[in-house]
N, C-alpha and C positions, 0 to 999 in steps of 0.2 A: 410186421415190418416190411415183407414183400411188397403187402397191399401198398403201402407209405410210399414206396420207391417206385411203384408203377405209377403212382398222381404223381409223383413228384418230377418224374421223367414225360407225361404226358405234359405237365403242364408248360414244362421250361421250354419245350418244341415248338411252342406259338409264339407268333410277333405280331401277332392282331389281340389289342386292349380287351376287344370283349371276349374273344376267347380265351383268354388267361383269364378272365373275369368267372368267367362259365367253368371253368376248370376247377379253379379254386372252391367253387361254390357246391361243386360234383364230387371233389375229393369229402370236403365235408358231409354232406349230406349221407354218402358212404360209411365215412370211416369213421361218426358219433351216432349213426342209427337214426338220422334226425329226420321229422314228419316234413320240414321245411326249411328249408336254406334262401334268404333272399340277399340282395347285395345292393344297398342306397347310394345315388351319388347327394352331395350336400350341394342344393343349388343356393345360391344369391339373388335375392331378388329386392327391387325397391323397397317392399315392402314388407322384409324380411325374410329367416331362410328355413328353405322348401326342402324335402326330400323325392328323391325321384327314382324307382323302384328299374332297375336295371338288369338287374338276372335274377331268376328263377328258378329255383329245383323242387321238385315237392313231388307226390306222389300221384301228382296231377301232368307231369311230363315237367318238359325244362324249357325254357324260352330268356331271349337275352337279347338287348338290343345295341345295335350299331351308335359310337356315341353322335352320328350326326345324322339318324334317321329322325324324323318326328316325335315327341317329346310324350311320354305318358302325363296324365294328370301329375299334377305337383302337390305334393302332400303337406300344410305347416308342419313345420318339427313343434310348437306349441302341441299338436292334436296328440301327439305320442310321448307322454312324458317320458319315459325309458328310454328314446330315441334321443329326448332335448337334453337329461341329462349326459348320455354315451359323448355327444358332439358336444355340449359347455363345457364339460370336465375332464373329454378325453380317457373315459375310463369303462372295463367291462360291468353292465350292468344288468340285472336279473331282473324279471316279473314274473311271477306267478299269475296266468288268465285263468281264472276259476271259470270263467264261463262255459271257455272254450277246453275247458282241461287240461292245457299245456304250459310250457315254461317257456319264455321269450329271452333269449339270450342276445344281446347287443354290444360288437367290438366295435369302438372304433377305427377307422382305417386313416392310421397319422401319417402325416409327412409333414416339410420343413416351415409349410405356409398352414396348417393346422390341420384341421378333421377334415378331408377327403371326403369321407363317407362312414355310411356304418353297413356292417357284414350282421346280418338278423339271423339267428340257428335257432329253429322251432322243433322243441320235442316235448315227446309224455313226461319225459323225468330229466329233474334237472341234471346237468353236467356236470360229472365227477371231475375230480382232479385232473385225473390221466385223456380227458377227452376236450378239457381247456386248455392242459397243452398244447395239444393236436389245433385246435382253432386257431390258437397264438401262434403254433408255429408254420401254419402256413399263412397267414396275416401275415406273418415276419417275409415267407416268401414272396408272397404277393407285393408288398412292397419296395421289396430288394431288388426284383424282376422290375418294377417301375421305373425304379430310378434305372435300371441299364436303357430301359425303353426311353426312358427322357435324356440320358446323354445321348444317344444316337442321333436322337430326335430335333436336339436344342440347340442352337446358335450360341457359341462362346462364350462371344461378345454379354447379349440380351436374357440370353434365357429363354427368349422366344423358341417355338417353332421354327426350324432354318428349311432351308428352299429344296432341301431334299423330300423334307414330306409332302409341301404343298400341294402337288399334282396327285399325289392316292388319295389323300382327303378330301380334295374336293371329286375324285373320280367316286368317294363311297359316294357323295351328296348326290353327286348326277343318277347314278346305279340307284340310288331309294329311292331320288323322286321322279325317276320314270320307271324305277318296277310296275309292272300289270298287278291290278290288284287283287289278281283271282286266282295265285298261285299256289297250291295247298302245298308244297312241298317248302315253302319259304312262311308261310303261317304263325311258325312259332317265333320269328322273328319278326311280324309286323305290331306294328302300333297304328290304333286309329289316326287319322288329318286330326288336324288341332285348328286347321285353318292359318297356319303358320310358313311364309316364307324363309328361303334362305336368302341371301345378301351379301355380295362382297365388295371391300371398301379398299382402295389403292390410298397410303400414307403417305406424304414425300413434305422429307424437309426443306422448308424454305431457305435458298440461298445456304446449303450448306458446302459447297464450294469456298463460298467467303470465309466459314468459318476454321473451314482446314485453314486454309491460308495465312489465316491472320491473327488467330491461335493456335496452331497449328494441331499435328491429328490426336494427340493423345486428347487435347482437349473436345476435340469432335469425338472423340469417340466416348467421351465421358457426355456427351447432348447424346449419343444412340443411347446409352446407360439410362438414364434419367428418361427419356422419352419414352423406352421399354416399362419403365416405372409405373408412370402416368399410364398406361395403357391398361396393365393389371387394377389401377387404380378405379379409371372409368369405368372398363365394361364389365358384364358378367362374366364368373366361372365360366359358365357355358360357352363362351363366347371363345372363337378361334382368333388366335396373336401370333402373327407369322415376322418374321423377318425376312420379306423378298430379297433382298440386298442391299450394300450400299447404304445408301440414306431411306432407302423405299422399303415400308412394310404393307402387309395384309391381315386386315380384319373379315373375319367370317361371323356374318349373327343371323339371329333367326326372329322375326316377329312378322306381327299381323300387318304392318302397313308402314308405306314410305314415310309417313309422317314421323311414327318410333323410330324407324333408324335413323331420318335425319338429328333425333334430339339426342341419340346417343352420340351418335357422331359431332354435333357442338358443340357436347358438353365436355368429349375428348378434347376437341379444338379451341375450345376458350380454357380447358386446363393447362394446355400446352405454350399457349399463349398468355395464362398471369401467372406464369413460374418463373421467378429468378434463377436460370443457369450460370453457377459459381462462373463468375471470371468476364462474361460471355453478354449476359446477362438475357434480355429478350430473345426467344427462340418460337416462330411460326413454321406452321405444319399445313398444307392444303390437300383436299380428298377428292376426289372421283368415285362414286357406287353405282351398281346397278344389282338388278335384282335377277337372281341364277334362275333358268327355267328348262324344261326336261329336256330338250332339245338343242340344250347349249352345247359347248363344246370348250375347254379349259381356254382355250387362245379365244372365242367367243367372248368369256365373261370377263378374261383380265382385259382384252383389247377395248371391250366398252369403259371398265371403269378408267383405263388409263384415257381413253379419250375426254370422258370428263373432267379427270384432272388437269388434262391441259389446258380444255375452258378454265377450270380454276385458277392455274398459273398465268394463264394471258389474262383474264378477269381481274390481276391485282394482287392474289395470294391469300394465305390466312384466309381459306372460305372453304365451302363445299360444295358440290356439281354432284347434283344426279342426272346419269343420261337419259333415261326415259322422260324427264322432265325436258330436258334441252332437248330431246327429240320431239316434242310435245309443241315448244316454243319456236321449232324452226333451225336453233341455234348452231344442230348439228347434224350434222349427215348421217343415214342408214349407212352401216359400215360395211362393206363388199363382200359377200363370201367368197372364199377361193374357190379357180375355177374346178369341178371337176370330172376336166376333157383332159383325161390323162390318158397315154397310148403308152401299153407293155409292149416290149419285144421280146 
């Protein structure tokens, strides 16, 4: 029981996701005997959904990743039947690997939008009663612990990300992609390049001044409701939903080329634009993105994309602007760094 209340007290002391990830994952590995502890998130993709190997305990050391470093390969959940059942059905599920000699134990990790993920516990003999407990009820912590993490985290309103986190999440992004990559002391934390950018998208509703106004705010605030909707709707899991404020949100995604994010981004924008808003009715949204690079700096990457939005807004509305492109075309200015000839006294 000691053992129990030492993980249990180590783990609640983190407010970084992957270390309570990595915790959760360390208590177990410990306290069932087990050869291996993994921890899946369930991704979303076009073309159906992935698993993605996230923390690691095993007798080979431990390793866990930042959820917005670079992406390890993407597993089908088809390729791991134990795995496709745990996330369709929601339910704890056994295999016996005769190959490998061990027993492949798979929680799901539930919450209110479904399977999260699944928690994989690798040992020689399968789990008795008293050490499913022990999984379950730190699953149950793990979860419980989320949801405090997600009110702190969440705008009221949306459900979104609110503007308190914004600036440490994009600070992890900056911090992975310009870590040096030869740092043995950070190792067990890296993932190979995937050849994958990050990207971030400034949202602003069209003309929602009018809408206060002339329905007034409860009804505006039922267009932020519904446009937060749509937003879970278009893009990936994966994908960061912030509420800047006001009428302005931020998208964070990650792909190989301007081209992907422009079509994710349209396809937000023409969703937003053929939804009937009860009372209201047509509601347009215009975007600004530009792509983050090591050397950015948080006012760096929002001041570009907010400059393409306002090409957007002046261009007529209901579109999208990327600045590299419009700096490409002429359209817009290289934006001025601040000066700095700053004198201490």
């Amino acid at each position: 029981m000691i053992h129990v209340l030492k993980h249990v007290e180590s783990i609640t002391q983190h407010r970084d996701r992957s270390l309570l990830e990595l915790g959760v994952a360390s208590a177990l590995f410990e306290l069932v005997k087990a050869k291996e502890v993994n921890l899946y998130k369930v991704q979303a993709e076009d073309s159906g959904h992935f698993l993605e190997r996230v923390t690691h305990v095993g007798q080979d050391g431990l390793r866990f990743n930042s959820e917005f470093e670079p992406g390890n390969d993407l597993i089908p959940v088809s390729d791991r039947p134990e795995m496709q059942a745990c996330v369709e059905e929601a339910q704890i599920v056994r295999r016996h690997d005769k190959v490998a000699g061990v027993f492949v134990h798979c929680f799901p990790i539930r919450v209110e939008r479904g399977v999260l993920g699944v928690l994989e516990v690798i040992c020689v003999n399968p789990l008795v009663d008293e050490d499913l407990g022990t999984a379950e009820g730190f699953l149950g912590l793990y979860r419980n612990y989320l949801n405090l993490l997600d009110y702190s985290e969440r705008d009221t309103l949306t459900g979104l990300r609110n503007r308190k986190t914004f600036d440490e999440n994009i600070s992890k992004i900056l911090g992975n992609i310009s870590r040096p990559g030869d740092d043995d002391a950070d190792q067990h934390r890296r993932r190979p390049d995937d050849g994958l950018q990050h990207w971030l998208a400034v949202v602003d509703v069209d003309h929602f001044k009018r809408v206060n106004d002339q329905f007034g705010h409860l009804y505006g605030d039922e267009v932020l409701l519904l446009l937060a909707r749509i937003m879970r709707q278009s893009f990936r899991q994966q994908d960061k939903l912030f509420r800047f404020g006001g009428e302005e949100f931020v998208v964070v995604l990650r792909a190989a080329t301007e081209a992907e994010v422009h079509r994710a981004l349209e396809r937000f924008r023409q969703a937003v634009e053929g939804y009937a808003f009860p009372q209201i009715g047509q509601v347009t949204a215009s975007i600004g993105y530009t792509m983050i690079k090591p050397d950015d700096t948080i006012p760096d990457i929002v001041g570009r994309a907010d400059d393409a939005l306002y090409v957007a807004k002046e261009s007529g509305r209901n579109q999208l602007a990327n600045y590299e492109a419009l700096l490409a075309e002429g359209r817009i200015a290289v934006r001025e760094q601040p000066s700095s000839d700053i004198e201490f006294f």
